[in-house]
C-alpha positions in Angstrom: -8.4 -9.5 42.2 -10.2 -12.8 41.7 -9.5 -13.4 37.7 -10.8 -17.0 37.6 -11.2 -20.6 38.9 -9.4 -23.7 38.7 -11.1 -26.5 36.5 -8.7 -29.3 35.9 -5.3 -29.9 38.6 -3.6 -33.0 37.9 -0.7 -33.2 39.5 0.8 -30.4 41.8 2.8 -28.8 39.1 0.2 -27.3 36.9 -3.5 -26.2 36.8 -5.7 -25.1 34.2 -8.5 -22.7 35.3 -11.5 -21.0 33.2 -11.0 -16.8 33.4 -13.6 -14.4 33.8 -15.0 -12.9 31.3 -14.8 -8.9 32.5 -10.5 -9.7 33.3 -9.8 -11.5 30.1 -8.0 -9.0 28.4 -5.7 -9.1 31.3 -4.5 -12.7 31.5 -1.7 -13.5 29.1 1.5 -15.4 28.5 3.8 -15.0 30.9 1.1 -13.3 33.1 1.9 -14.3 37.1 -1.3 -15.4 39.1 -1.4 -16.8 42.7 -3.5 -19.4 45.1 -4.3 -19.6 48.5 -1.9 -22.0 50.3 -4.2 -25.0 50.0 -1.8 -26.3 52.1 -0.8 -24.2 54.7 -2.1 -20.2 55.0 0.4 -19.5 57.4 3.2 -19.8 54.4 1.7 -17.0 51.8 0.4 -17.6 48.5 1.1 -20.0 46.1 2.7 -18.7 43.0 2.3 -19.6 39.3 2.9 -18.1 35.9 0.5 -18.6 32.7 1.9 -20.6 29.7 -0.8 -21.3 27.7 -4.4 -19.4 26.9 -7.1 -20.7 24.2 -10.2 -19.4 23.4 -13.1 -22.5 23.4 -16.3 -22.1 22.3 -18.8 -25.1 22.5 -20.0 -24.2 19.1 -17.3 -25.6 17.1 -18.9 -29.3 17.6 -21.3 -30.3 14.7 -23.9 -31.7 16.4 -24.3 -28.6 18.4 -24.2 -26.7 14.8 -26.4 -28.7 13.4 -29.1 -27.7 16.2 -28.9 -24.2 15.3 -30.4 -25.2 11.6 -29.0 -21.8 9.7 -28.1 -18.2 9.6 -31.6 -16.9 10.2 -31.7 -19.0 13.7 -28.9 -16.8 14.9 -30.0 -13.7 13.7 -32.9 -14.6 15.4 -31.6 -15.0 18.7 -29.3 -12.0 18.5 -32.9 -10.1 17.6 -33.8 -11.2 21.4 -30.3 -9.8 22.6 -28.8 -13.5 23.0 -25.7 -13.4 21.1 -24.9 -17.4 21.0 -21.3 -17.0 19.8 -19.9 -15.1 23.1 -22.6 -16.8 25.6 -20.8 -20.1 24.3 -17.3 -18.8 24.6 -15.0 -19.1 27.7 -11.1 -18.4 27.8 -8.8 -21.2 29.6 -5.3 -20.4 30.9 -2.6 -23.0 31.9 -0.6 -21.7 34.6 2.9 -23.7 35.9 3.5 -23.8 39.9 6.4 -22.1 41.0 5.4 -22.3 44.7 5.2 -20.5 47.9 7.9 -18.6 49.7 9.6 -20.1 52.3 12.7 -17.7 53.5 14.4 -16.8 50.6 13.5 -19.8 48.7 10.6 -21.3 46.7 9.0 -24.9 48.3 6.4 -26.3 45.9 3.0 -28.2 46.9 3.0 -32.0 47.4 -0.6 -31.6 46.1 -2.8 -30.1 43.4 -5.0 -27.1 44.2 -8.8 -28.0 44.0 -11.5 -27.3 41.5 -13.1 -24.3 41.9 -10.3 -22.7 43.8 -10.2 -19.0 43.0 -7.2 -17.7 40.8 -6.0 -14.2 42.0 -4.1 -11.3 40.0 -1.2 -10.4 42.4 -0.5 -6.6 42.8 2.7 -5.3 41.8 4.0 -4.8 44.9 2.4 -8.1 46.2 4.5 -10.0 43.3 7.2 -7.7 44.0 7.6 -8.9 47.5 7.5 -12.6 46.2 10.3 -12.0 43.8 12.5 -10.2 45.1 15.6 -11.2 47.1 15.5 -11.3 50.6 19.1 -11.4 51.7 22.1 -9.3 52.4 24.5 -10.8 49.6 25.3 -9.2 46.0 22.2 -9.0 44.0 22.7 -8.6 40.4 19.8 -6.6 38.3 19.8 -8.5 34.8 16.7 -6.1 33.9 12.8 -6.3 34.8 10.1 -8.3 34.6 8.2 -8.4 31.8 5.0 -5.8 31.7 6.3 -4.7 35.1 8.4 -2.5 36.7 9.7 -5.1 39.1 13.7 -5.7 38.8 14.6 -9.0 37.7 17.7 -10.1 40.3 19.9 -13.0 40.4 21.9 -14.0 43.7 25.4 -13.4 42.7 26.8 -16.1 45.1 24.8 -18.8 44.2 25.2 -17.6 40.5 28.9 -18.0 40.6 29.3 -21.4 43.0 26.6 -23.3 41.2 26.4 -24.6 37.2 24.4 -21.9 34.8 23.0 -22.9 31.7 21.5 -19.8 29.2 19.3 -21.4 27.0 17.4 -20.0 23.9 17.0 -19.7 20.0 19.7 -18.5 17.9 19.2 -14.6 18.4 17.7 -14.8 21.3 19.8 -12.4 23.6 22.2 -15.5 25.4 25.2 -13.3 24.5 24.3 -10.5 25.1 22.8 -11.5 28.4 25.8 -13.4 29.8 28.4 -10.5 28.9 26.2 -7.5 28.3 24.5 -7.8 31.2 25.4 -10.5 34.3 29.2 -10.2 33.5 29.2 -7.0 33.8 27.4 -6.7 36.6 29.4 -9.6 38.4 32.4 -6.8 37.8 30.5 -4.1 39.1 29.1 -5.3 41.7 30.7 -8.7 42.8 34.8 -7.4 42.1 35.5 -10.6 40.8 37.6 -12.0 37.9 35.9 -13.4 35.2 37.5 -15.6 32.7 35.6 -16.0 28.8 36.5 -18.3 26.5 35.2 -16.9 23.5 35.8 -18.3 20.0 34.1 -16.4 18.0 35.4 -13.2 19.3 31.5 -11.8 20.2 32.5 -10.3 23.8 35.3 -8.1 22.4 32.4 -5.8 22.5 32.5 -5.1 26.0 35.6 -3.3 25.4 33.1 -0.3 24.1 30.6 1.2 27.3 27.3 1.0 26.2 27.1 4.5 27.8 28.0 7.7 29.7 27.8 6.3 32.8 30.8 6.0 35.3 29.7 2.3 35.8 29.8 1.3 32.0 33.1 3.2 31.7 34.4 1.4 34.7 33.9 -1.8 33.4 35.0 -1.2 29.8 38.7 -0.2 31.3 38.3 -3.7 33.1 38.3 -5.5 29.5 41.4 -7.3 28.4 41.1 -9.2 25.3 43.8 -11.8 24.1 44.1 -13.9 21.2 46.0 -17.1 20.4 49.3 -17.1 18.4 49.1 -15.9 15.2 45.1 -16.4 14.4 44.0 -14.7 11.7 41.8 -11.7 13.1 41.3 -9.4 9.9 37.5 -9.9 9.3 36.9 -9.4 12.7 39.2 -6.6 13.4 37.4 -5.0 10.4 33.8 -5.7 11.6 34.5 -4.4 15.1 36.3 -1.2 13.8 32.7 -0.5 11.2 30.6 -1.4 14.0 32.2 0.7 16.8 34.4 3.3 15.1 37.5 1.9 17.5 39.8 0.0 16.6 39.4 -3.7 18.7 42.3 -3.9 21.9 44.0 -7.1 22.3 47.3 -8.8 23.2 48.2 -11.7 21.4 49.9 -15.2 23.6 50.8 -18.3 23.0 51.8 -20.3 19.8 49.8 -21.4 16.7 50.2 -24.9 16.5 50.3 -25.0 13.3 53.5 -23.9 13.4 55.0 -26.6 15.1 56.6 -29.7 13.2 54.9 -33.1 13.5 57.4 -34.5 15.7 57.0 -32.0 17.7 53.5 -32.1 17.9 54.5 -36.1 18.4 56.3 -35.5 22.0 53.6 -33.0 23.2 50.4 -35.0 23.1 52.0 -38.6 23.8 51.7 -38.2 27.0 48.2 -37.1 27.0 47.4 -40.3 24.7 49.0 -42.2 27.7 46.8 -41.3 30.1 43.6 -41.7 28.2 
């Protein structure tokens, strides 16, 4: 479905293009759209999601105001069945360029796409086929896209043998994302150890299944929690027992250092000052 053309390309990692009117109640934030391969057909389409949509309408500029003299000019026209407000009115989206599908990775143009180039709404199971993984490895399923009943996967190999950063606001999900939901399914379906270094005791959590299912179970049993010397636990202890109606499992290790005398605390880190 053709849902607009492009107006203004800049550089090959961006494009702004003016919607229809009869589709705009369909283009949004977040909203995936699609180009012919300007550069080569052969590779598929061109892929891009919307960040941005305003509303212009040529109106707002005073001189153009001031043509229209008052109130009873624009009744008038309306009168005729020329309504100037929405005949002066376009929508413009901002989509990013994630690229074209080459194997089981994205390549992105060297070059912007053209004016006038038609914008397309993907199908779901056009975008499906673009998103998904194409490979035989672990695929982790983190949730879905968006408005869509697409899964959202993640290549557990790459996930695991390359950095990962989780970035968002403060409540935005990063917790509950990296142990709620990829940690878990790294256990389910990866069988690999996972190690968390967690200060403020928030993955204690995944002690509790988060349902009936045999999987959540499964993974719950896999939980061992343990805590340094002899922190003091008894706000948390109490908060996880009022939350969860169980009391939280752990094994304590290890010493508190503050328990250890200064000259002891001396010999241990003089060799570490050494080597810095």
């Amino acid at each position: 479905m053709k849902v607009g053309v492009v107006i203004k390309a800049q550089s090959p990692r961006a494009f702004w293009f003016r919607v229809f009117d009869n589709v705009e109640d369909r283009i949004n934030v977040g909203t995936f759209v699609t180009l012919e391969n300007y550069e080569n057909r052969a590779n598929g389409p061109i892929l891009a999601r919307i960040t941005r949509v305003i509303r212009h309408n040529y109106l707002v500029d005073d001189r153009v105001i001031a043509q229209l003299g008052n109130e009873d000019v624009i009744n008038t026209f309306r009168d005729y069945g020329i309504d100037i407000q929405y005949i002066a009115q376009s929508t413009l989206a901002r989509a990013s360029i994630i690229g074209y599908r080459v194997g089981t990775r994205f390549s992105k143009p060297l070059k912007p796409p053209k004016p006038m180039d038609f914008v397309y709404l993907p199908t779901e199971g056009e975008l499906s086929k673009l998103l998904r993984l194409d490979y035989d490895g672990v695929r982790l399923v983190i949730g879905s896209i968006r408005s869509l009943s697409i899964p959202a996967e993640l290549d557990a190999n790459k996930l695991v043998s390359h950095h990962c950063a989780i970035l968002a606001a403060t409540g935005g999900g990063k917790s509950w994302l990296a142990g709620g939901v990829i940690v878990e399914e790294l256990a389910l379906r990866a069988e690999i150890p996972i190690v968390i270094i967690d200060p403020h005791g928030e993955y204690s959590a995944m002690q509790v299944p988060k349902s009936l299912s045999d999987d959540a179970k499964y993974v719950a049993n896999l939980v061992r929690v343990y805590v340094p010397g002899k922190v003091d636990t008894t706000s948390l202890d109490d908060y996880f027992r009022a939350r969860f109606g169980v009391e939280r499992r752990y094994v304590r290790f290890g010493i508190n250092p503050r328990s250890l005398s200064l000259r002891l605390m001396e010999g241990v880190t003089r060799p570490l000052l050494r080597t810095h």
